[in-house]
Backbone as ProteinMPNN parsed JSONL, in Angstrom:
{"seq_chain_A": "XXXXXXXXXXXXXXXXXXXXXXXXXXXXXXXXXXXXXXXXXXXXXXXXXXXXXXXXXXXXXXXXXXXXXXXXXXXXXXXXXX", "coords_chain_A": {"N_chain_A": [[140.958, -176.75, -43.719], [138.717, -176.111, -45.202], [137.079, -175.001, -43.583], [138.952, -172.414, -42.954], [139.086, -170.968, -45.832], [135.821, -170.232, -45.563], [136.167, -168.044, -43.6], [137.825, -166.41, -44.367], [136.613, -165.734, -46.464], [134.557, -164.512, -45.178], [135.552, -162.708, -44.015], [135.954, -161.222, -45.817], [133.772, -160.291, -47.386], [132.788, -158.741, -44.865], [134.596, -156.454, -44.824], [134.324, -155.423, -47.08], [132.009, -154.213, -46.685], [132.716, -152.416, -44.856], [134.167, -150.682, -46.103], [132.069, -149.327, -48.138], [130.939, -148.434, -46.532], [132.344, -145.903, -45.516], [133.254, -145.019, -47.952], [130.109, -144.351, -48.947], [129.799, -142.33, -46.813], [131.906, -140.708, -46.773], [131.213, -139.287, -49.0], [128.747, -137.797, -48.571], [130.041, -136.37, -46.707], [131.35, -134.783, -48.652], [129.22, -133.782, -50.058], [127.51, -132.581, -48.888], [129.148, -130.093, -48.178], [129.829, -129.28, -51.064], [127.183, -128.557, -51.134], [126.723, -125.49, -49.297], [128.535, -124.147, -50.473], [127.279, -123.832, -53.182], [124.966, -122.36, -52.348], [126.317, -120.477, -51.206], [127.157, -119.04, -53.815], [124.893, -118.862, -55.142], [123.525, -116.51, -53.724], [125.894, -114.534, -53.907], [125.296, -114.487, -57.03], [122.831, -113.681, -57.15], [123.193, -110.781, -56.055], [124.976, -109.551, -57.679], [123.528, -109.947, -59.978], [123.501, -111.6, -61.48], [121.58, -113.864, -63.025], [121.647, -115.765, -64.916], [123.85, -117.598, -63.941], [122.692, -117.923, -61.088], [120.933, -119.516, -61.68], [121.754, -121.551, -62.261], [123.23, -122.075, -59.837], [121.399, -123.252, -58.301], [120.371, -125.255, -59.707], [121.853, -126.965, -59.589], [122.411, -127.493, -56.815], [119.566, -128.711, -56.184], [120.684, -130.444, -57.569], [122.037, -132.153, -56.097], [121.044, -132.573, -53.394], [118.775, -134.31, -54.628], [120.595, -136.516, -54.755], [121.156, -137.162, -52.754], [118.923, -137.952, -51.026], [116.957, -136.447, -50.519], [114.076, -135.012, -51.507], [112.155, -133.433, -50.778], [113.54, -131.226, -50.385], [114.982, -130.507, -53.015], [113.191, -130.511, -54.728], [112.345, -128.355, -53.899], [114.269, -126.397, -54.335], [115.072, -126.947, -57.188], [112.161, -125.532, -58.682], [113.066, -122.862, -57.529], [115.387, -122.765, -59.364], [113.779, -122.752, -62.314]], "CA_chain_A": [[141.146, -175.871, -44.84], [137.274, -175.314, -45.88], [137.144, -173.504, -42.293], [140.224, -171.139, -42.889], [138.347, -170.36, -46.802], [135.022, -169.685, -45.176], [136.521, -167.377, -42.93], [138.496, -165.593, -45.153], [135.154, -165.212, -47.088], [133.532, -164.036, -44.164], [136.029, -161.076, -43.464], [136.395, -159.884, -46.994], [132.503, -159.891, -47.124], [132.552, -157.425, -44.262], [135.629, -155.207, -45.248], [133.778, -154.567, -48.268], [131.175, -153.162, -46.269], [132.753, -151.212, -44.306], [134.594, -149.597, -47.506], [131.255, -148.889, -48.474], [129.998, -147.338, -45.473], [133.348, -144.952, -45.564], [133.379, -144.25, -48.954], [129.638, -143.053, -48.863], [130.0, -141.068, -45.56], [133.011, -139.306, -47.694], [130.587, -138.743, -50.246], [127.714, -137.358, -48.155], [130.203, -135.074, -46.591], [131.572, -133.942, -49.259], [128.132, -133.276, -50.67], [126.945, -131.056, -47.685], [130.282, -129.318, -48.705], [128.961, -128.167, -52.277], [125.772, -127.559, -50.757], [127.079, -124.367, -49.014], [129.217, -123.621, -51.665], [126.265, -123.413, -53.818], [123.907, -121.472, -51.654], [127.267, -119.061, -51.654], [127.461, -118.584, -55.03], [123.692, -118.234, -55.422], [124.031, -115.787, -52.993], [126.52, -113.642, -55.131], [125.193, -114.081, -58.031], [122.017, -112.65, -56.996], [123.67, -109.596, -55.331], [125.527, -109.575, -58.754], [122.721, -109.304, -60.855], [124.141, -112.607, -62.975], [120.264, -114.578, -62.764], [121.761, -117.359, -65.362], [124.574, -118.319, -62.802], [122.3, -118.223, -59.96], [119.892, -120.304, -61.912], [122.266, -123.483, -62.348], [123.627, -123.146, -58.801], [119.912, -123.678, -57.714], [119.325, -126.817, -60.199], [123.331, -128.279, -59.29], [121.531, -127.612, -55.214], [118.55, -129.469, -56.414], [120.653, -132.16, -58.164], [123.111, -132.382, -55.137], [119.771, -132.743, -52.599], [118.429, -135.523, -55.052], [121.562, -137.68, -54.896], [120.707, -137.425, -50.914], [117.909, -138.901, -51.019], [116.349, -134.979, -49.437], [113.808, -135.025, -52.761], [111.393, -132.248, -50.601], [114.569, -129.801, -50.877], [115.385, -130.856, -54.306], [111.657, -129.819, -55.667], [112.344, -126.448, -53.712], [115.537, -125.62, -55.404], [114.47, -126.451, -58.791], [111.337, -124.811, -58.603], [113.906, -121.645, -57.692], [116.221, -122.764, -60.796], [112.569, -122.262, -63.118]], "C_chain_A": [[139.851, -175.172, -45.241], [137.29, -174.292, -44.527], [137.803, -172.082, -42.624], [139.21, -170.373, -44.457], [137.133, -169.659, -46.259], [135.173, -168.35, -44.265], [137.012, -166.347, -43.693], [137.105, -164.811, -46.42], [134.47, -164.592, -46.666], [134.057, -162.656, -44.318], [136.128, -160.499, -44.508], [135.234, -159.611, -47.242], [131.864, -158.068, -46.238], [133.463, -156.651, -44.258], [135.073, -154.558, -46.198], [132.745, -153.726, -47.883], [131.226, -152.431, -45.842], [133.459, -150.539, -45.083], [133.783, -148.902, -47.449], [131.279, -147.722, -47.873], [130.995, -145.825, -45.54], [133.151, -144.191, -46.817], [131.736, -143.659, -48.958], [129.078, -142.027, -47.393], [130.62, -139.904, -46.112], [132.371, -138.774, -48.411], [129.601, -137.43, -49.898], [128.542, -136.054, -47.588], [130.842, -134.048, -47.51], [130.497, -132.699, -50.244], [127.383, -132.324, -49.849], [128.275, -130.231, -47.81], [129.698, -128.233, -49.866], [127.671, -127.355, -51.928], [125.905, -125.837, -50.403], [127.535, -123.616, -50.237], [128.137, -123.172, -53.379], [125.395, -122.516, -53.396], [125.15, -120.098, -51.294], [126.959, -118.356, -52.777], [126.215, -118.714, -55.442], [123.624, -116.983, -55.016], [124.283, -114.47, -53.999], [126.231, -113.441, -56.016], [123.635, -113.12, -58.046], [122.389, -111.285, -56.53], [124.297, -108.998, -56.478], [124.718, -109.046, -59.618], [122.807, -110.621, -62.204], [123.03, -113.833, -62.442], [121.033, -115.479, -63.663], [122.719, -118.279, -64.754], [124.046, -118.839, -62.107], [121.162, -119.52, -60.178], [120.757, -121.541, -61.94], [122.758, -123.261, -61.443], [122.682, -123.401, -58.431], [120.037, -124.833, -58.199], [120.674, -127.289, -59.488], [122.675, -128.364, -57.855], [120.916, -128.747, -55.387], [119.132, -130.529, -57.041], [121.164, -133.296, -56.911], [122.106, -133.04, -54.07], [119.175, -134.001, -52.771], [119.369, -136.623, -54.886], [121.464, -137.984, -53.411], [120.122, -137.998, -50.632], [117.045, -137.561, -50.768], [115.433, -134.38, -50.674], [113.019, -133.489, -51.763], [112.541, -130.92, -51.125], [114.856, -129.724, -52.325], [114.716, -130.32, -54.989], [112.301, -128.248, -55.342], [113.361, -125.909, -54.485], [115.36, -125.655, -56.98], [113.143, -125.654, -59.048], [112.031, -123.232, -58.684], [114.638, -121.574, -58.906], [115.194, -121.976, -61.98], [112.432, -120.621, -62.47]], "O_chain_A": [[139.788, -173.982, -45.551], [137.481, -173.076, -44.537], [137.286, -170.967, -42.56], [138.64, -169.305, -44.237], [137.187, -168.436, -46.388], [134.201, -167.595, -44.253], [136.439, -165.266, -43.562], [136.932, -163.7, -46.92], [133.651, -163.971, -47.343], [133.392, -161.67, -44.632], [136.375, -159.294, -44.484], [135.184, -158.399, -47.448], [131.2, -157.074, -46.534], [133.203, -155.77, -43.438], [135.18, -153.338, -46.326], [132.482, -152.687, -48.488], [130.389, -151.532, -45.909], [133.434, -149.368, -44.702], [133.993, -147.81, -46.922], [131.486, -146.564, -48.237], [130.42, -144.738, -45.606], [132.926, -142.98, -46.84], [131.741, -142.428, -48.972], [128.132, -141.254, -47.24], [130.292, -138.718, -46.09], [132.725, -137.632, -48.702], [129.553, -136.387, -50.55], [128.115, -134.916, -47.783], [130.905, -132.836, -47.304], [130.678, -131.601, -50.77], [126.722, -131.382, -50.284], [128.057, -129.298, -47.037], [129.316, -127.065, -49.792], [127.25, -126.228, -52.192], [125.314, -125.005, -51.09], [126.974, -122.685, -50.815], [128.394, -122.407, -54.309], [125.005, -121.749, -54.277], [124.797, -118.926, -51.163], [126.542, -117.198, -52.755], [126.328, -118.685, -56.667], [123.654, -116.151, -55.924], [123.498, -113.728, -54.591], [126.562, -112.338, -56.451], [123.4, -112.145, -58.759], [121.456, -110.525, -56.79], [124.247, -107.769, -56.43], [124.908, -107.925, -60.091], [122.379, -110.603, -63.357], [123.406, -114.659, -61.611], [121.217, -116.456, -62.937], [122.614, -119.498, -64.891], [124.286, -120.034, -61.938], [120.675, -120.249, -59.314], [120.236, -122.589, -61.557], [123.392, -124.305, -61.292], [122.983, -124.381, -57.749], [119.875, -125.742, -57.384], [120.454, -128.173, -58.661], [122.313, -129.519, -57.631], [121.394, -129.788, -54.936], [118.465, -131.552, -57.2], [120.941, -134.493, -56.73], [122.39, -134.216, -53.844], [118.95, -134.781, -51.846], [118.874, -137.751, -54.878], [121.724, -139.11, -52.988], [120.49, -138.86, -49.834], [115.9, -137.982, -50.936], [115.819, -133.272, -51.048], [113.437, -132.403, -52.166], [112.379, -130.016, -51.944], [114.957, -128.576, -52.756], [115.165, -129.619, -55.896], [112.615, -127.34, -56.112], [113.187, -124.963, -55.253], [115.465, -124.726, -57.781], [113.346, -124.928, -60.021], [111.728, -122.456, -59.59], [114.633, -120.526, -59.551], [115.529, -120.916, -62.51], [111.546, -119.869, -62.875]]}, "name": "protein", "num_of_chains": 1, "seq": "XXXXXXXXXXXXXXXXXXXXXXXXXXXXXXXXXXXXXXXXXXXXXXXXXXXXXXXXXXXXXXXXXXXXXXXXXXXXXXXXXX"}
C-alpha cells in the first residue's frame, strides 16, 4: 500500500509539471502574439499622427518583453514610450 501512495505521489508530482511547462509555453506564445500586435498598432498610430496611442503600445511592448524575462528590449521600448 505505502508503494502504490508513493507512486501515486510521484506521478501527480510530475503531471503538475508538465501542466506547468504547457501552460507557460501557452503563455509565451501567446505573448509573442501581442508583441506583433503591438508593434502593429504602434505602427498605425504613428502613420496616424495619434503619439498618445503609440506611446502606451510601446510601454504595454516594454511590459510584455519584461514578463519574458527580454529586460534589454523592455528598456528599449520604454525609453520609446518616454
Amino acid at each position: 500500500m505505502e508503494k502504490n501512495a508513493s507512486l501515486e505521489k510521484n506521478i501527480m508530482a510530475n503531471n503538475a509539471g508538465l501542466t506547468m511547462s504547457y501552460t507557460d509555453s501557452y503563455n509565451r506564445i501567446a505573448a509573442q502574439k501581442r508583441l506583433k500586435d503591438y508593434e502593429i498598432l504602434a505602427f498605425a498610430c504613428k502613420r496616424a499622427g495619434k503619439s498618445r496611442d503609440e506611446g502606451r503600445s510601446y510601454y504595454s511592448t516594454g511590459v510584455l518583453y519584461d514578463n519574458l524575462g527580454k529586460f534589454k528590449e523592455a528598456i528599449s521600448q520604454y525609453q520609446k514610450f518616454l
